[in-house]
N, C-alpha and C positions, 0 to 999 in steps of 0.2 A: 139631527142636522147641526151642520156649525154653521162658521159667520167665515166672509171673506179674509182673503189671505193677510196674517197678522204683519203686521211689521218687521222687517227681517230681524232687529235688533232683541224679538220675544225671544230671548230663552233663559233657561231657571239651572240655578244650584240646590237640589235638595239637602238640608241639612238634616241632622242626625233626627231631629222631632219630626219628619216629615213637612218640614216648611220650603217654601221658593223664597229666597233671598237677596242670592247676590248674582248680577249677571256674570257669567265665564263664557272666557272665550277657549273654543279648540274647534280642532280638524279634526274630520275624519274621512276615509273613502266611501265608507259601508252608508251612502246618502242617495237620495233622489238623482240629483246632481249628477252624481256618478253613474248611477243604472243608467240615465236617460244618454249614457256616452257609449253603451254596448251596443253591440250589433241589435239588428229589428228583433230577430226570434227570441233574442233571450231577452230582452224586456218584457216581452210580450211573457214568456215563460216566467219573470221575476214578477210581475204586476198583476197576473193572472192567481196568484198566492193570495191575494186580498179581495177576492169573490167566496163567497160561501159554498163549500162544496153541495151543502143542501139545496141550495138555489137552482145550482147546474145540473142536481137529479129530478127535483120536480117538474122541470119546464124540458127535463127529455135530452137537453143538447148536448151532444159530443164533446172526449176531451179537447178539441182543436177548435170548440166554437163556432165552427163554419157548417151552415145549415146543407141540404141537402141537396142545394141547387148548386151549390159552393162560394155562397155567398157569405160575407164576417158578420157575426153579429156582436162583434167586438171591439168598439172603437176606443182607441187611446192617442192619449195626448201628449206626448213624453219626446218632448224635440232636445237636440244636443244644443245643451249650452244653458238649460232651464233648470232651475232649481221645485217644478211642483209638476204632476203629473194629473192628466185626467180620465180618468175612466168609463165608459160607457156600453153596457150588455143588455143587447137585447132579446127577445123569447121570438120575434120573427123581424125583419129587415123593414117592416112597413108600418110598427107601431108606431104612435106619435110618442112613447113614453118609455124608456127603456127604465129593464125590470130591476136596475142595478147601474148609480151612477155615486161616483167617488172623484175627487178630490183630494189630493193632500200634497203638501211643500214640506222643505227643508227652511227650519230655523238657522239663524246666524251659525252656532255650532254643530249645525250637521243634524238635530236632534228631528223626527218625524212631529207632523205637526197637520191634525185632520180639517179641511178648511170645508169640507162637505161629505157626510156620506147618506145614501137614500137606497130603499130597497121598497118597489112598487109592485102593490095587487095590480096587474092589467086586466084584470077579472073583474076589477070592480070600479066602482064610478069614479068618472075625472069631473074634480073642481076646480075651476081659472084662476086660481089664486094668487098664481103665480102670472101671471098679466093680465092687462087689463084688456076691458071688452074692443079697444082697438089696436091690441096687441103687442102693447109694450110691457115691458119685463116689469115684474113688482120687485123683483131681488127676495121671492117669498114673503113680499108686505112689510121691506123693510124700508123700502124707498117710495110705494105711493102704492095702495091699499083697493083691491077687487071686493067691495064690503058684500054685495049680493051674493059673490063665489063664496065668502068667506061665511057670509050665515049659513048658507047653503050648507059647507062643509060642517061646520059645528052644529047645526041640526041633526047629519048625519052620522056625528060622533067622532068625527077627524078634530086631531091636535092643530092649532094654528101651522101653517107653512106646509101643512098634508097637503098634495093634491091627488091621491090615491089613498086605501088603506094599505098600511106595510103588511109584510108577509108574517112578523111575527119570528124574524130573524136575526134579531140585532145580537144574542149570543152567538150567536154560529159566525157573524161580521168580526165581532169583538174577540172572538177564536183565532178567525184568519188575520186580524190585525197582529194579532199576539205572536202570529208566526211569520207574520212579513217582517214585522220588525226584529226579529230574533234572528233572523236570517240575516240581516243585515248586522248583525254584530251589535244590536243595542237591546236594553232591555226596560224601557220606556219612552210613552209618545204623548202629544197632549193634543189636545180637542178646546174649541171654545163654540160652546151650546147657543146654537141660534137663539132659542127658546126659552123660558122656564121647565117647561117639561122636558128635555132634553136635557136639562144640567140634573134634575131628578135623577131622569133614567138612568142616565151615568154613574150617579151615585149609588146606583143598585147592582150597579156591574162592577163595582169596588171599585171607582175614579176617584181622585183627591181634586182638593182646590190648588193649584199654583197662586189664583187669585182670584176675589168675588164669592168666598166665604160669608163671609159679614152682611152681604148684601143678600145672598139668602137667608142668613137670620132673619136678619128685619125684613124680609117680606116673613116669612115664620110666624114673628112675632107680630107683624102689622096684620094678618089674618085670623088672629084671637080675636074670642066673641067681642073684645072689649078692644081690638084694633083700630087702629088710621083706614087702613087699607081697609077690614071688610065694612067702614062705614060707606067706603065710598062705592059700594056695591048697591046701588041705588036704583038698579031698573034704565039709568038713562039712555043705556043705549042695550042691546039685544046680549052684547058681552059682557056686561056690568049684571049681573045676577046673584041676587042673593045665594044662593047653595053654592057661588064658586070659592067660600069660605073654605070648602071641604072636599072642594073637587082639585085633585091637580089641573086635572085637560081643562077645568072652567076657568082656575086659576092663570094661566099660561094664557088663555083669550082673554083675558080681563087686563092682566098686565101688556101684552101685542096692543089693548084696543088705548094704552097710556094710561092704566092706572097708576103706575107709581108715578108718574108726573116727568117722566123721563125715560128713554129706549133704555132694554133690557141689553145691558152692555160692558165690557171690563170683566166677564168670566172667563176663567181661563183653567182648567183640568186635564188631570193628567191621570196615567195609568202606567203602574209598574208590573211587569209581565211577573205571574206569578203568585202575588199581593193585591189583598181587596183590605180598603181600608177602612170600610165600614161606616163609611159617613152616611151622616140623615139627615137633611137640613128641612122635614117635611114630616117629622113623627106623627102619626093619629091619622094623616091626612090620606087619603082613597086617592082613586085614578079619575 
């Protein structure tokens, strides 16, 4: 998962070390922007490039996504004159939860820029965590917080902002990502990690930092037996647990429930097609 669309002015200059620096500015066609100006079918045919081909063999559907009744189970969001597209596939036209929902905009320079992507078990159990028990949106608990869904969910071994378990496809995403954006004449995108555990993940997929390096250290470092952070693992609340020293997914609920004393925020990573850059900001540490 990422975080809401960044500000159009986010974009990076890689330099020779692998660093983000200096902002630049340029044009290009090969952008959101642009697809979202073609005709319906071939968007539909450019945007359809960022579903996991494993996805659309397990759940049966046809290459044209329209089920058998001749109904879409493929909704997108992609109006002329918009710089960000949205995605949405479903496995039948009546689920409350489709099996595959994305997000992503175009930075100030054209560069791709993931503001959400999700890939749901419909096989298995939903937790409201994402709104609340009178149905207002939580933003995934980032704007006001379903704690019973949410225990609910961490009992049953869901990451914060799960409200499903995933399929267990985020390589096969991260594949199709690699070739929508190559398609488009570039050959890096960046992502900023709802989560702790998702800026992890990432880093296991070979993602760099643009930004918020530092700030996984010290949570790193503040999780040492002899840490800030694992003192304050104190039982106080249900996400505050001693073993989330050693746990990523406990860790990732602990800081969601405020342990670092402020929203998990200012990360920003990237991915160069091709290139894993072998980052670890989590050595020793389990799932």
């Amino acid at each position: 998962m990422t975080k809401d669309k960044p500000s159009p002015s986010a974009t990076y200059n890689e330099n020779s070390n692998g660093n983000f620096t200096d902002v630049i500015e340029s044009t290009s066609v090969h952008t959101i922007q642009s697809v979202n100006l073609l005709p319906e079918e071939e968007k539909r045919r450019i945007f359809i490039r960022l579903i996991p081909p494993k996805l659309i063999e397990r759940f049966r559907l046809n290459a044209t996504l329209i089920d058998g009744l001749g109904r879409d189970l493929l909704i997108l969001e992609c109006n002329p004159g918009c710089s960000d597209a949205q995605m949405k596939l479903f496995h039948q036209v009546d689920f409350p939860d489709p099996i595959f929902y994305g997000h992503i905009t175009d930075t100030l320079n054209g560069q791709i820029h993931i503001l959400l992507y999700v890939v749901n078990d419909p096989d298995s159990p939903r937790f409201d965590v994402d709104r609340m028990p009178d149905g207002t949106p939580t933003q995934f608990g980032t704007r006001e917080r379903n704690l019973d869904a949410e225990l609910a969910a961490l009992e049953h071994g869901l990451a914060p902002g799960q409200i499903r378990h995933g399929l267990r496809l985020l390589g096969q995403g991260i594949e199709a990502f690699d070739r929508f954006v190559s398609s488009l004449g570039q050959d890096m995108y960046f992502n900023e990690p709802l989560y702790y555990h998702n800026a992890i993940i990432f880093e296991r997929y070979g993602f760099n930092y643009a930004k918020g390096k530092k700030l996984m250290e010290r949570i790193q470092k503040g999780f040492a037996p002899d840490g800030d952070l694992t003192a304050r693992l104190d039982g106080s609340t249900p996400f505050r647990r001693s073993e989330a020293a050693q746990s990523i997914r406990l860790r990732s609920w602990a800081i969601h429930d405020g342990l670092l004393g402020e929203p998990f925020t200012n990360v920003t990573m990237y991915k160069r097609i091709g290139k894993s850059f072998g980052v670890d900001t989590s050595s020793g540490c389990k799932w």
